[in-house]
C-alpha positions as CSV (number, residue, x, y, z in Angstrom):
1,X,59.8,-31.9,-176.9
2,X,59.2,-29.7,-173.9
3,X,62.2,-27.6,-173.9
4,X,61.8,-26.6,-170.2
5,X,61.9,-30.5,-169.2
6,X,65.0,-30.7,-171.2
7,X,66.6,-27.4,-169.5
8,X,65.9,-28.8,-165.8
9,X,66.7,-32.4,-166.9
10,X,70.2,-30.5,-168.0
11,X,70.6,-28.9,-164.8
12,X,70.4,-32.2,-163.0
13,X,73.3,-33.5,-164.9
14,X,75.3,-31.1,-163.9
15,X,74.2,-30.7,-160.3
16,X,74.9,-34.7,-160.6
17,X,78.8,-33.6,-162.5
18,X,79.4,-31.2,-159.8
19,X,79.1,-33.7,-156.7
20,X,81.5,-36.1,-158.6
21,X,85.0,-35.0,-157.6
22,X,86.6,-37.6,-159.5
23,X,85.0,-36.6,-163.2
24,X,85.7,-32.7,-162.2
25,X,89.4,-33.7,-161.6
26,X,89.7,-35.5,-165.2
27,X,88.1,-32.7,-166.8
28,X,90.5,-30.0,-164.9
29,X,93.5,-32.5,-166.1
30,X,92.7,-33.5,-169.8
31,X,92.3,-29.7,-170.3
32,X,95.1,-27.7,-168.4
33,X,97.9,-30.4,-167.3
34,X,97.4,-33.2,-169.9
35,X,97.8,-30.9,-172.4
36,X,101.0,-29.2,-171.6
37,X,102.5,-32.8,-170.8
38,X,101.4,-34.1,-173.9
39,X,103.2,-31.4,-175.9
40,X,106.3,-31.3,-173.4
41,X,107.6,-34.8,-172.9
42,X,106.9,-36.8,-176.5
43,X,108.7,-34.3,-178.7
44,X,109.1,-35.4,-182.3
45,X,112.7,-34.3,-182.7
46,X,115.9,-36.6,-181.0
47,X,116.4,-35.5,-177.6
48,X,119.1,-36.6,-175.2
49,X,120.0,-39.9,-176.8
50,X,122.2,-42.1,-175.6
51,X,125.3,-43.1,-177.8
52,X,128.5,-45.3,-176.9
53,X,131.7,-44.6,-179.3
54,X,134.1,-47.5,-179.9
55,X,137.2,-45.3,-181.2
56,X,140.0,-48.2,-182.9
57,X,141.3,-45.3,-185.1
58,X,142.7,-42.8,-182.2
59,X,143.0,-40.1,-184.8
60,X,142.5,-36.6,-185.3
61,X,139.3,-37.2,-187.5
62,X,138.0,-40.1,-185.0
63,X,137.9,-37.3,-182.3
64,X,136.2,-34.7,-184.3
65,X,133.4,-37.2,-184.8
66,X,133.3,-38.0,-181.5
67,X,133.2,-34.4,-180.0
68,X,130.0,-33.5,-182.6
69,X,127.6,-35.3,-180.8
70,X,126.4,-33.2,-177.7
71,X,123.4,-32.2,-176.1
72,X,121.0,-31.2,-176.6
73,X,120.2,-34.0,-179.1
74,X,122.5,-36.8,-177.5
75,X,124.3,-37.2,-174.2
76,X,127.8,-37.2,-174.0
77,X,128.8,-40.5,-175.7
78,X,130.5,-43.2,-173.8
79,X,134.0,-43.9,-174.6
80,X,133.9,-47.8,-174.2
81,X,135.7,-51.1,-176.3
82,X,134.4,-53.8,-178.5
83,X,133.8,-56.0,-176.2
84,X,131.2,-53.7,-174.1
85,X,129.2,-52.3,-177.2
86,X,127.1,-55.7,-177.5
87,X,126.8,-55.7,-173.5
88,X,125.5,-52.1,-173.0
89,X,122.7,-52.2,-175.5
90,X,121.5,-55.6,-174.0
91,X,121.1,-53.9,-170.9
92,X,119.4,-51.1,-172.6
93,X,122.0,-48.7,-171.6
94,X,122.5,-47.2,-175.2
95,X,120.6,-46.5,-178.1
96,X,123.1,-46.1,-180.8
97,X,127.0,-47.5,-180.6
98,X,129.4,-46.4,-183.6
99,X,132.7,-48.0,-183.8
100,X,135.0,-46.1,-185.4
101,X,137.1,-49.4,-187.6
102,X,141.4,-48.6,-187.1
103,X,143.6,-46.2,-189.9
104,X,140.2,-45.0,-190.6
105,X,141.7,-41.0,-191.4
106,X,144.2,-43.4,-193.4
107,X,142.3,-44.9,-195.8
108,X,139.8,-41.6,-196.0
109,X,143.0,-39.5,-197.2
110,X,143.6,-42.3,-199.5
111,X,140.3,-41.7,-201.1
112,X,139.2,-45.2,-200.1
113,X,135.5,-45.7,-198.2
114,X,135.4,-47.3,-195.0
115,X,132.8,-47.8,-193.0
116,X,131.7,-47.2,-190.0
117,X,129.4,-49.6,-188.1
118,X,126.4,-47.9,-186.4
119,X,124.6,-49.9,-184.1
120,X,120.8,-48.9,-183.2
121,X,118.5,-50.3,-180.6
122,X,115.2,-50.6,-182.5
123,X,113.1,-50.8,-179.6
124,X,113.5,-47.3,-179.0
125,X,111.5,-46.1,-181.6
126,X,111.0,-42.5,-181.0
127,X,115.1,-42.3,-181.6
128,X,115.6,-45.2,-183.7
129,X,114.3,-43.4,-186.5
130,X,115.4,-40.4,-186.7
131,X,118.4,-40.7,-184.8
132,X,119.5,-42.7,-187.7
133,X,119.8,-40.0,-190.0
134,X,121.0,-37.5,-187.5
135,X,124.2,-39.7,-186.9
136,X,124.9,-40.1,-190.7
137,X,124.5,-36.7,-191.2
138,X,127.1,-35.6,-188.6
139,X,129.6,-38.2,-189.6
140,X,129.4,-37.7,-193.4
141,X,129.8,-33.5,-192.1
142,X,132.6,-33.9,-190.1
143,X,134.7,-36.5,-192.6
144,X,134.1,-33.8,-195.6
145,X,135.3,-30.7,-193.4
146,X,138.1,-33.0,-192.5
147,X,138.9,-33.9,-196.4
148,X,138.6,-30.4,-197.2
149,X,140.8,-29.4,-194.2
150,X,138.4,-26.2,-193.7
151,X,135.1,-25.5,-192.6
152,X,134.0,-23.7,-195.8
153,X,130.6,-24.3,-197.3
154,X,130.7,-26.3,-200.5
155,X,129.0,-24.3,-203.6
156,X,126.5,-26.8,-204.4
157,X,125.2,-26.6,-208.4
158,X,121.7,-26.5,-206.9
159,X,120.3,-24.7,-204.2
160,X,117.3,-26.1,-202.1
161,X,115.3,-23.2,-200.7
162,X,113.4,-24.3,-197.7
163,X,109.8,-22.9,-196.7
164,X,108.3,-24.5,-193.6
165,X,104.5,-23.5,-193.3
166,X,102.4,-23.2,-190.8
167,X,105.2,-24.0,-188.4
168,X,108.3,-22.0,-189.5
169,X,110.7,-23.1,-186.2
170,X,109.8,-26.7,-187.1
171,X,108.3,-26.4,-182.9
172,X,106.7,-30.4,-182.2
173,X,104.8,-28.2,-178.9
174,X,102.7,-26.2,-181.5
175,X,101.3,-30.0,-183.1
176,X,101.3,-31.7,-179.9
177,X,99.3,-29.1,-177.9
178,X,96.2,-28.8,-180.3
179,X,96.1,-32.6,-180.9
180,X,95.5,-32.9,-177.6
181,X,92.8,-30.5,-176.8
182,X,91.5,-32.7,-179.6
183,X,91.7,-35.7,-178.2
184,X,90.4,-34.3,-174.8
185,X,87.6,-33.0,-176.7
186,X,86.6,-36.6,-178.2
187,X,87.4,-38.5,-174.8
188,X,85.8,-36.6,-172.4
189,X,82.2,-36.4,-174.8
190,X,82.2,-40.0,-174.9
191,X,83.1,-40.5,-171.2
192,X,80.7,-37.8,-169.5
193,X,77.4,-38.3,-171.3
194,X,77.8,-42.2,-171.2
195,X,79.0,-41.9,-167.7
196,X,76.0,-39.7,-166.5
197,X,73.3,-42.5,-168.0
198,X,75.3,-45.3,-166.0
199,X,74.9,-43.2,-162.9
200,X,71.4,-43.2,-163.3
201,X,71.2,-46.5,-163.9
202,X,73.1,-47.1,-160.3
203,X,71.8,-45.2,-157.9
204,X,68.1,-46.2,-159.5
205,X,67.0,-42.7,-160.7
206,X,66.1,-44.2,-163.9
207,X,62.8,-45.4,-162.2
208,X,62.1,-42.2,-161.4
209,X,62.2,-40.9,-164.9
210,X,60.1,-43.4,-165.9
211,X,57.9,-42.1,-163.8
212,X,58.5,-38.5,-165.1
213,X,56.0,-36.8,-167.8
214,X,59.1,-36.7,-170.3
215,X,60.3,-38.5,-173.1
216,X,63.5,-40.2,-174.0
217,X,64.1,-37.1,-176.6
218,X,64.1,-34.7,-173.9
219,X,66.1,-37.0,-171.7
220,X,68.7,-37.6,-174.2
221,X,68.7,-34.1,-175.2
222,X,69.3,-32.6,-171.5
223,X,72.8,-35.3,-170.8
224,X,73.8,-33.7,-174.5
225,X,73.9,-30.1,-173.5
226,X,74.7,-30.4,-170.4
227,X,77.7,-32.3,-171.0
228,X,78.4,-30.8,-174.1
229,X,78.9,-27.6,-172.8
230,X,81.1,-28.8,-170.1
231,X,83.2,-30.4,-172.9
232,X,83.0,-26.8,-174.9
233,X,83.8,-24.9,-172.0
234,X,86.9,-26.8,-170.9
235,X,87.9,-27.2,-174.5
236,X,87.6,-22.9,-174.9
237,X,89.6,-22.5,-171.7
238,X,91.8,-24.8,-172.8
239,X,92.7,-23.7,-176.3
240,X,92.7,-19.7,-175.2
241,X,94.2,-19.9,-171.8
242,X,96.7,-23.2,-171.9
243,X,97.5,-23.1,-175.8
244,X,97.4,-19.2,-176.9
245,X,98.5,-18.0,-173.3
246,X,100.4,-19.9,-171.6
247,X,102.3,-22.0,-174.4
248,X,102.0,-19.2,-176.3
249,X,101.1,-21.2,-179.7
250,X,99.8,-19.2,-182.1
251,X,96.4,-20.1,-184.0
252,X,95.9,-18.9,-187.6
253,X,92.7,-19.1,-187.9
254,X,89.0,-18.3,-186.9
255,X,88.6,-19.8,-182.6
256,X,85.2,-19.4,-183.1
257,X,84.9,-21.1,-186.5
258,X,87.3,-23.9,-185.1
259,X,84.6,-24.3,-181.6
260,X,81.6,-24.3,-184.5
261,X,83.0,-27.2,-185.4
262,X,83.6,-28.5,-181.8
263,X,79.9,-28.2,-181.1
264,X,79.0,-30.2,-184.0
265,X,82.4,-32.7,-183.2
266,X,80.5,-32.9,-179.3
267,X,76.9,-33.9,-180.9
268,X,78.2,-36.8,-182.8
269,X,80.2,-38.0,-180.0
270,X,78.0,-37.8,-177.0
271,X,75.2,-39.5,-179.0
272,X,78.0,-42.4,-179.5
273,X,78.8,-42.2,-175.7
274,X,75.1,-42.8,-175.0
275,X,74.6,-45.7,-177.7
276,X,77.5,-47.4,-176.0
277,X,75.9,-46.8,-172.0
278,X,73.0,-48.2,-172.9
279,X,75.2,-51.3,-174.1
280,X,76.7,-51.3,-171.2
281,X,75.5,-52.8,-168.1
282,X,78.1,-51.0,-165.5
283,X,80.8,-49.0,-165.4
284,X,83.6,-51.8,-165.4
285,X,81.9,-52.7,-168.7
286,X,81.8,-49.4,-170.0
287,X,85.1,-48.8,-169.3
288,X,86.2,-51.4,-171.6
289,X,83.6,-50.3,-174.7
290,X,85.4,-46.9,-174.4
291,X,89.1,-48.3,-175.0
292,X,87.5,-50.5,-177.7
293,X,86.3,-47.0,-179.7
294,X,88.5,-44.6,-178.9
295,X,91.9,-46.6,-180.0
296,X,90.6,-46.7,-183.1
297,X,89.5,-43.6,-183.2
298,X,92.5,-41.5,-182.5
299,X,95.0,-44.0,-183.8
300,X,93.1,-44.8,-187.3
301,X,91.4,-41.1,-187.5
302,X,94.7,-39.3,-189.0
303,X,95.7,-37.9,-185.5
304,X,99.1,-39.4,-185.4
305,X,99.9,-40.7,-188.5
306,X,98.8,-39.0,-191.8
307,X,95.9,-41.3,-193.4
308,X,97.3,-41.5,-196.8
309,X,99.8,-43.7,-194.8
310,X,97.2,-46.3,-194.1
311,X,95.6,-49.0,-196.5
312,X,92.5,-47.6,-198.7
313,X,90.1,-50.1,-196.7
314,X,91.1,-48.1,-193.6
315,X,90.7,-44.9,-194.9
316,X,87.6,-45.6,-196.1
317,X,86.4,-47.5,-193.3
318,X,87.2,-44.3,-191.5
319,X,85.2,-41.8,-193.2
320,X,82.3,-42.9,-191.1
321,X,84.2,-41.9,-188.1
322,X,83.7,-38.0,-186.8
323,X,87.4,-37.9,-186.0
324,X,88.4,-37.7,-189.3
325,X,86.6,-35.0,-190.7
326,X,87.1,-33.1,-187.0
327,X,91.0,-33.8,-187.1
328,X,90.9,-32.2,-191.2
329,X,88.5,-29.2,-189.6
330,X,90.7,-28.6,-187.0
331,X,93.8,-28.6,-188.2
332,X,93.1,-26.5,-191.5
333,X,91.3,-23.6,-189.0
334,X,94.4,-23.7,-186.6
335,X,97.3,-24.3,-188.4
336,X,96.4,-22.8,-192.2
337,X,93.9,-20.5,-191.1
338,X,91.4,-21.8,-193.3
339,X,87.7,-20.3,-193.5
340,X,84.4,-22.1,-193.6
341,X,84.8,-22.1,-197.7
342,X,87.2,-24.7,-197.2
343,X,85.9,-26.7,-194.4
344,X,82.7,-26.7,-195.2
345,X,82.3,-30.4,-196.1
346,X,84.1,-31.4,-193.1
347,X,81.2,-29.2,-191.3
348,X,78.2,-30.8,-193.5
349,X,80.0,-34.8,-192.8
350,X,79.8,-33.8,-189.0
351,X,76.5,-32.8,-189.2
352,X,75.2,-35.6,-191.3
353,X,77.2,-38.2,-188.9
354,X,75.8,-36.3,-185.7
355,X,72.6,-36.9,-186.8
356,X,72.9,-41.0,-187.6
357,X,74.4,-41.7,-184.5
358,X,71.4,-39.5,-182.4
359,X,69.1,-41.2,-184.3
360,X,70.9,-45.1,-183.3
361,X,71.3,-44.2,-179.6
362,X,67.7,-42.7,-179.4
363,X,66.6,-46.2,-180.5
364,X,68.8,-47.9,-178.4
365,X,67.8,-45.1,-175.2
366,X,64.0,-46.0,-175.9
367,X,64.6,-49.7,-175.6
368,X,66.6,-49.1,-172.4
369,X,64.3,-47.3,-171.3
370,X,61.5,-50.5,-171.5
């Protein structure tokens, strides 16, 4: 391989990026804005949720519970009657309704247990869940003080002490913010490389290679580094700048270690990006072979769900996947700090993947080539 063919093949490709204001303006975003949204407006905690009170008691403990929910976790609730509760949540209007049954305080001082009825629109899963417990928690507070006539705490026979790790203030910004850069990171690898060997194949300057004294190693080699380091570059600038600076998350670990990793994370999934192009006969069709990999990817990889949460045939399905062991590297360098002793086989599976799926789209770019 004649390095210097690679180096001004590499050049082209970004000579080639740099005329293409629409692939400079999704690099720009999925590095600076996307991952501030991202982090911003999908937080994990209950946030402004709507709630409707049905109050049939009119009592001193009725109103208690109803002045305990307030922002910021849920709007001011909605004084309304029986008949409106079913109405409101078919029009989507509330989330949770709690009707508060009549002599509730009554039959609480007389050591009975009512209930109350606590109705949740399920659709609304991001609340539904967790909003749940909130409710029940603040209900079961307020009728004890109430009992109690006081607001002293109870002496409990057992005392949980609570240590949150790697995320003391329990912050959803300091998660969401590097599992974006992380996604960026595998979208944009996939998208540049396999969209620079579709533009070749459009404007018909895949002729002219073919013409070229170079071989399908060097030409594969040049849309790697070239994109790659676009993809590292943006991915450095973001992490430093967007998530250290400006959303001032703090990372435990090693940068350098963690963009180590990157660069291996990069090689595996531009060489996928280019397998899939050269499936590909446009950019339509392309565009639908990226939606068909990356879902999986991100969704199946341990990204948003932990992967002991999935079926054993998925998680093993997915070791094959470089997500997985990136999402593992990643996370133990910037949230626990960890060093290349402890991430070392997520570094050797990486490397060992990278290689394999070179190795399938160098067969596939020499037959495209023909």
């Amino acid at each position: 391989m004649n390095l210097r063919n690679t180096f001004n093949l590499g050049v082209k490709e970004l000579r080639g990026l740099w005329r293409d204001p629409v692939m400079l303006v999704l690099i720009v975003y999925s590095f600076s804005l996307s991952v501030w949204t991202s982090s911003n407006t999908a937080p994990e905690a209950l946030n402004n949720a709507a709630i409707s009170i049905v109050d049939e008691d009119q009592s001193h403990l009725s109103m208690r519970i109803t002045s305990a929910f307030y922002p910021p976790y849920f709007v001011a609730p909605q004084m309304i009657s029986t008949a409106e509760m079913d109405q409101r949540m078919d029009q989507g209007l509330d989330t949770f309704a709690l009707n508060i049954p009549p002599d509730f305080a009554r039959d609480v001082l007389a050591g009975k247990s009512p209930a109350i009825q606590l109705n949740i629109d399920a659709t609304r899963m991001s609340q539904a869940f967790t909003g749940g417990g909130y409710i029940q928690q603040i209900v079961s507070s307020e009728v004890s003080e109430y009992v109690a006539n006081n607001r002293e705490d109870t002496t409990l026979p057992v005392e949980l002490a609570l240590r949150a790790r790697y995320n003391p203030s329990l912050d959803p910004k300091w998660f969401g913010a590097v599992s974006s850069v992380i996604q960026s990171i595998t979208m944009l690898s996939l998208v540049l490389t396999g969209a620079a060997l579709i533009r070749e194949k459009e404007h018909g300057t895949v002729e002219h290679l073919l013409v070229m004294p170079v071989t399908a190693t060097e030409i594969m080699f040049s849309k790697i580094w070239s994109m790659g380091l676009v993809v590292m570059l943006g991915s450095s600038f973001s992490l430093i700048v967007v998530v250290q600076g400006i959303m001032a998350v703090p990372v435990q670990g090693s940068v350098a270690l963690f963009l180590a990793g990157a660069a291996l994370m990069v090689f595996a999934m531009t060489g996928l990006g280019i397998f899939l192009a050269t499936v590909a006969g446009s950019m339509p069709q392309f565009a639908l072979l990226l939606m068909m990999a990356l879902l999986p990817l991100q969704v199946l990889s341990g990204a948003m769900t932990p992967r002991e949460s999935m079926p054993e045939i998925i998680q093993t399905i997915m070791l094959a996947a470089p997500n997985t062991h990136f999402i593992v590297l990643s996370q133990g360098i910037l949230f626990r700090g960890a060093g290349l002793d402890v991430v070392w086989p997520q570094f050797a599976a990486l490397t060992v993947i990278g290689v394999a799926l070179f190795w399938l789209a160098l067969m596939r770019f020499r037959k495209f080539l023909r």
